[in-house]
C-alpha positions as CSV (number, residue, x, y, z in Angstrom):
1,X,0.5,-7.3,0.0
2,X,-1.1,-10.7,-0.2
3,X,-1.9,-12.4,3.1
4,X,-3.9,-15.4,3.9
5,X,-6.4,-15.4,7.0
6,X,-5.5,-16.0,10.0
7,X,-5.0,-19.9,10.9
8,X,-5.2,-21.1,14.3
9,X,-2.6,-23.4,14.9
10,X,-3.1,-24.2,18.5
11,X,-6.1,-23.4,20.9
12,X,-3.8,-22.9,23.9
13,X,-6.1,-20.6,25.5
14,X,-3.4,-18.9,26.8
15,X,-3.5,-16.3,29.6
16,X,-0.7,-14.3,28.1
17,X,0.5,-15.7,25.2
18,X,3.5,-13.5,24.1
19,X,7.1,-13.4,22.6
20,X,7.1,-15.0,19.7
21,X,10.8,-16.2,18.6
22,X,11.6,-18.5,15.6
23,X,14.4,-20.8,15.4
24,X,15.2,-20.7,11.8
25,X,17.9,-23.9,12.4
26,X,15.3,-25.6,13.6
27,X,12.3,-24.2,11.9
28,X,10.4,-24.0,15.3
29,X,8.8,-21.5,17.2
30,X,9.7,-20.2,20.7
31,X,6.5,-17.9,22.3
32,X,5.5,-17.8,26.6
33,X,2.8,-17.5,28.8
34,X,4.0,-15.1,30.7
35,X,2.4,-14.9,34.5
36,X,2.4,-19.8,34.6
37,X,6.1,-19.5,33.5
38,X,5.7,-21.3,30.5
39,X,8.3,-21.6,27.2
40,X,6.1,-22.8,24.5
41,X,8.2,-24.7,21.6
42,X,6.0,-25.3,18.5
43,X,7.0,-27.3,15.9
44,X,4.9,-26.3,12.5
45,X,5.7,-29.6,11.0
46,X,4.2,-32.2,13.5
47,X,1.6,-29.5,14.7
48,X,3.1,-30.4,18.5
49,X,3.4,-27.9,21.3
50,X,6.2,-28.6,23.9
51,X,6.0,-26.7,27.2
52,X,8.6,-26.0,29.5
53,X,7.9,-24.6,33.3
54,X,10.8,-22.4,34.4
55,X,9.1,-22.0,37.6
56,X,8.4,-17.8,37.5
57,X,6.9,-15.2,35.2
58,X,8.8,-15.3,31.8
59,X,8.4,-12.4,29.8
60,X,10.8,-13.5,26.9
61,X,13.6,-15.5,24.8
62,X,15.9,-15.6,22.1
63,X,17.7,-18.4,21.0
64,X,21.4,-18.6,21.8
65,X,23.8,-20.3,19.9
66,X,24.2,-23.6,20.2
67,X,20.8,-24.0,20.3
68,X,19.9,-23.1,23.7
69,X,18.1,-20.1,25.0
70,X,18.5,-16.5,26.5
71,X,15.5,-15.4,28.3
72,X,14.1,-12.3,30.4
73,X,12.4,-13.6,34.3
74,X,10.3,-12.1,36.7
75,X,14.0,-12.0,38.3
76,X,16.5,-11.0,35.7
77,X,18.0,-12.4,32.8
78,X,19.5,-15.5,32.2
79,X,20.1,-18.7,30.1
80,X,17.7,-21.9,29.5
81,X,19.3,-25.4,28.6
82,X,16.5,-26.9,26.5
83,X,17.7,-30.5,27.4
84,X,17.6,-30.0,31.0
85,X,15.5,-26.8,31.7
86,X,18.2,-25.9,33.9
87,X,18.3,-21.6,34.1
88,X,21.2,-20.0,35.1
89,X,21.3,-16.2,35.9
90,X,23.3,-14.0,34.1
91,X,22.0,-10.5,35.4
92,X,19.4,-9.4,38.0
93,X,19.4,-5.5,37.4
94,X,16.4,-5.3,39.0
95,X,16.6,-7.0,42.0
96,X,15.6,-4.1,44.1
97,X,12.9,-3.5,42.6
98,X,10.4,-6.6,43.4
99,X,7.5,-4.9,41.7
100,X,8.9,-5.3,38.8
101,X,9.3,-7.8,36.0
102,X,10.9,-8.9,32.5
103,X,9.0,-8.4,29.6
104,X,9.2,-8.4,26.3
105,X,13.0,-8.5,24.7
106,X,14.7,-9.8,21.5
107,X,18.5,-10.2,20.4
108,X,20.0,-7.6,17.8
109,X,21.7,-8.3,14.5
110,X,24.8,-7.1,16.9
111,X,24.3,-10.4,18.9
112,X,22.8,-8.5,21.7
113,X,20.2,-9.1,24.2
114,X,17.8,-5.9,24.4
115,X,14.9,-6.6,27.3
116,X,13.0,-4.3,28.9
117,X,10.9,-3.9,32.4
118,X,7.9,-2.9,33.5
119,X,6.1,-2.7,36.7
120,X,4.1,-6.0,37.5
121,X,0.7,-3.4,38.4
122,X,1.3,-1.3,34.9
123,X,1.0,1.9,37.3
124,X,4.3,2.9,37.9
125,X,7.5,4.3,35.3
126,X,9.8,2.1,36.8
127,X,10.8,-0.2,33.8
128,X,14.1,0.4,32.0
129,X,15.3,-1.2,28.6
130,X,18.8,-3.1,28.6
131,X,21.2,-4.3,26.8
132,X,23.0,-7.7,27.4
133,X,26.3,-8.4,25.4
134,X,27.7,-11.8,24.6
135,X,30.6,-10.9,27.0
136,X,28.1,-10.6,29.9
137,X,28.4,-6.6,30.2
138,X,24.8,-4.9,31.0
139,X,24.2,-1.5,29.7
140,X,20.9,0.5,30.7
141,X,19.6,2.2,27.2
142,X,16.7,3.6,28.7
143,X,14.6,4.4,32.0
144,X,11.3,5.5,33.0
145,X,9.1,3.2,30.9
146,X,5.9,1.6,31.8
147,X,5.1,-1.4,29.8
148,X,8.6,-2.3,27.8
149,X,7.3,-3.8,24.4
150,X,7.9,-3.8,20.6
151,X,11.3,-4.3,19.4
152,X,12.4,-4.3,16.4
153,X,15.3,-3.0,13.9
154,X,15.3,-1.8,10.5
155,X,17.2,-4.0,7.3
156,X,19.7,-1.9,7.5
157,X,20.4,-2.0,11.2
158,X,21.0,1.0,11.7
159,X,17.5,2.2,13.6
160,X,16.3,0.4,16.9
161,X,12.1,0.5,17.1
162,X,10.7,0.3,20.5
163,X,7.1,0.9,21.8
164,X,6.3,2.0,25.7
165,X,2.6,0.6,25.1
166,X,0.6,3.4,27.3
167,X,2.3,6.4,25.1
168,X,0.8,4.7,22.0
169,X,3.8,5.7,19.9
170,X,6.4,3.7,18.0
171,X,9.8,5.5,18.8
172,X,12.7,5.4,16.4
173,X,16.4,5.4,17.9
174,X,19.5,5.8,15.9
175,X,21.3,2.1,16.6
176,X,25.3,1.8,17.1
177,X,26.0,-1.6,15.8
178,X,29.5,-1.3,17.4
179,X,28.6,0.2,20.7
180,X,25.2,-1.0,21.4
181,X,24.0,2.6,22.4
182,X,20.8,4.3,21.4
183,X,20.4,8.2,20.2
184,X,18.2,10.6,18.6
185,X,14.5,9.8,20.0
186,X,11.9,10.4,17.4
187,X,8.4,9.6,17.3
188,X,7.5,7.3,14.0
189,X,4.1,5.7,14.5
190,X,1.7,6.9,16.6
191,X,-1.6,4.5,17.0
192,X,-4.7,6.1,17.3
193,X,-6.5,4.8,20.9
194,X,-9.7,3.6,19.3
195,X,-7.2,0.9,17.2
196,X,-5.8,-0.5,20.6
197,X,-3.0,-0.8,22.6
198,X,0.5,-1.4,20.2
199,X,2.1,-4.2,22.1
200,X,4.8,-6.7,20.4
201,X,6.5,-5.6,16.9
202,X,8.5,-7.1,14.0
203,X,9.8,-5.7,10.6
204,X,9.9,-6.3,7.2
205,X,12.4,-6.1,4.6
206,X,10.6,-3.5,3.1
207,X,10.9,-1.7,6.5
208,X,7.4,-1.9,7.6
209,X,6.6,-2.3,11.2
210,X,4.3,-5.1,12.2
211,X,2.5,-3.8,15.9
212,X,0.1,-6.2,17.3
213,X,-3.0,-4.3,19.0
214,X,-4.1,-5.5,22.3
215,X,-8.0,-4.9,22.5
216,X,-7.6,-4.4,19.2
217,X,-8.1,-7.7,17.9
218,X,-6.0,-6.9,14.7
219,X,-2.4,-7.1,13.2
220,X,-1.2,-4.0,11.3
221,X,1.5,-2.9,9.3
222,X,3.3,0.7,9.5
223,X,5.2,2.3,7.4
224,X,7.9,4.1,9.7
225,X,8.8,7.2,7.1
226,X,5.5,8.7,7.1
227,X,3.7,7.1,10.1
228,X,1.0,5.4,7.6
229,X,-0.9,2.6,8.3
230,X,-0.2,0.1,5.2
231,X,-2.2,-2.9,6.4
232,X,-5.1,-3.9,9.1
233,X,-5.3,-7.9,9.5
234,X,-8.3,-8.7,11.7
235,X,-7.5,-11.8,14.2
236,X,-10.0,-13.6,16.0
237,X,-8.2,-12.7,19.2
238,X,-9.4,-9.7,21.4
239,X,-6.1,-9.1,22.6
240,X,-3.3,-9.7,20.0
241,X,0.4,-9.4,22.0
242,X,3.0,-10.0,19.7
243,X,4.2,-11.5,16.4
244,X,7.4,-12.8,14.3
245,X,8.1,-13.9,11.0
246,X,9.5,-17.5,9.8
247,X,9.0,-20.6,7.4
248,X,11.4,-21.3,5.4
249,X,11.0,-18.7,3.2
250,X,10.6,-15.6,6.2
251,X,7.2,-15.3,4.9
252,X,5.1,-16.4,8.0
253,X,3.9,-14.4,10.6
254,X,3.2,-16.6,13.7
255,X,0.9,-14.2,16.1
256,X,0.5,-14.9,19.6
257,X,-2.6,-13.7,21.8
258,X,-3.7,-13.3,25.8
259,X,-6.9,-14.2,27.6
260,X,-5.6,-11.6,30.5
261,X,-8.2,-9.4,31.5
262,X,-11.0,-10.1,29.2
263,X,-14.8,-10.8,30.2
264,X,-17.3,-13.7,29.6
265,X,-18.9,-11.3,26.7
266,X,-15.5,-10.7,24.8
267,X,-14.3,-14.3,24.9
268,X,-17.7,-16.0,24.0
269,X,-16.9,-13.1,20.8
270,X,-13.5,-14.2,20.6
271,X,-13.3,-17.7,21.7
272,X,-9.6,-18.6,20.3
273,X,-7.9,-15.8,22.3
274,X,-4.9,-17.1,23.7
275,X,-4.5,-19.5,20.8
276,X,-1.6,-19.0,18.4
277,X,-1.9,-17.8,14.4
278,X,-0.2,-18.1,11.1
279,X,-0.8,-16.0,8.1
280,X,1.3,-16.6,5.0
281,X,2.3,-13.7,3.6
282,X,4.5,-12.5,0.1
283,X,6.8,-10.1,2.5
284,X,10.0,-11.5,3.5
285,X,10.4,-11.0,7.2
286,X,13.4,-9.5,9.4
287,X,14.9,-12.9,11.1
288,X,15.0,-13.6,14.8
289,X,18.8,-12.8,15.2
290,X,20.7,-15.1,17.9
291,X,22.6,-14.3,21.2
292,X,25.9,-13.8,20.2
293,X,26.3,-13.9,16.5
């Protein structure tokens, strides 16, 4: 592979920069800081960073079409108008559960909505992983999870990836395209602890998984078959959270980062944690599919 280093394309010193979406129709980038509530919109042209508050925790989003947005809250999921940042609920699956919250989540090449939970404390298995359908039906594709993260699918669609960060796996699920439903659980990555935490994950053409390390202050590359690491990409970021390709050409990979839970010592080290990275790579990257296509 050839990669460039890591760019810093904005110093947002973010607490917890995360969910990285791009908007190839617009060729802009969607990404959050999670616990303020804020939808970050960068545009890689102008080098300018929009922010929206949508006034709670917001763990994700996907673009809708139309250009709008479908996003995961603290309380359930729902849809942003970008012109208005009006949000209108569309589920609250959760809502008795108020230690929980939304977090990360990304649409299928089915047009669906897959977000998962997780409890607020990371203590508990309370979080579940769902499916939202363009028609508005909510299926539950998996329970007892602690810290929902890491979705991805493969090019041929036909295998879900999906990391419950504390197990340090990657799991592979055979994907229905049709029905939305999940099956056959196998273990395909497993990260060793002295790399990190895996957190947020995106794929390649080639079917690589790319799994952001938190603590690990690296990007790496997986290859789902035989569970081997392919590539390590340092990031001057202690806690990397998530990343997604785009450019024109797919061949991006913007990479978000959080200050959460750091000390002085590992941010004078790290000082653009929380900011948000390119590197330009040769790999064409699997697209950020759209709610309802």
């Amino acid at each position: 592979m050839q990669l460039s280093m890591p760019k810093l394309l904005y110093d947002a010193r973010a607490f917890l920069g995360e969910g990285p979406a791009w908007d190839s129709v617009r060729q802009r980038l969607y990404w959050v800081d999670i616990f303020p509530g804020l939808l970050h919109i960068f545009d890689p042209k102008s080098n300018l960073d929009e922010i929206i508050d949508v006034g709670q925790p917001l763990g994700c989003v996907a673009p809708l079409i139309g250009g709008n947005l479908i996003i995961g809250l603290k309380s359930g999921l729902a849809t942003l108008d970008l012109s208005t940042a009006k949000v209108d609920f569309v589920a609250s699956p959760e809502s008795g559960i108020p230690g929980n919250r939304f977090n990360d989540g990304k649409c299928g090449p089915d047009g669906r909505f897959l977000a998962g939970t997780m409890d607020n404390a990371e203590v508990d298995a309370t979080g579940s992983l769902y499916s939202l359908s363009p028609d508005g039906s909510l299926k539950t594709l998996l329970t007892g999870v602690r810290i929902s993260n890491g979705l991805a699918w493969s090019p041929d669609y036909k295998t879900l990836y999906f990391i419950d960060t504390p197990t340090h796996q990657v799991m592979a699920y055979d994907y229905d395209l049709r029905s939305g439903l999940i099956a056959n659980p196998r273990v395909v990555v497993t990260i060793p602890a002295e790399m990190g935490w895996p957190d947020g994950m995106t794929s390649d053409y080639d079917g690589n998984l790319w799994v952001a390390l938190w603590g690990g202050a690296a990007l790496t590359a997986w290859n789902p078959a035989n569970g081997a690491l392919v590539e390590k990409i340092a990031i001057p970021a202690k806690n990397v959270t998530s990343c997604a390709f785009g450019g024109l050409e797919q061949s991006e990979l913007y990479v978000t980062s959080a200050r959460k839970g750091l000390s002085d010592a590992d941010l004078t080290a790290y000082p653009a944690t929380g900011g948000l990275f390119r590197i330009q790579t040769n790999v064409i990257g699997m697209p950020t599919f759209v709610f309802g296509e």
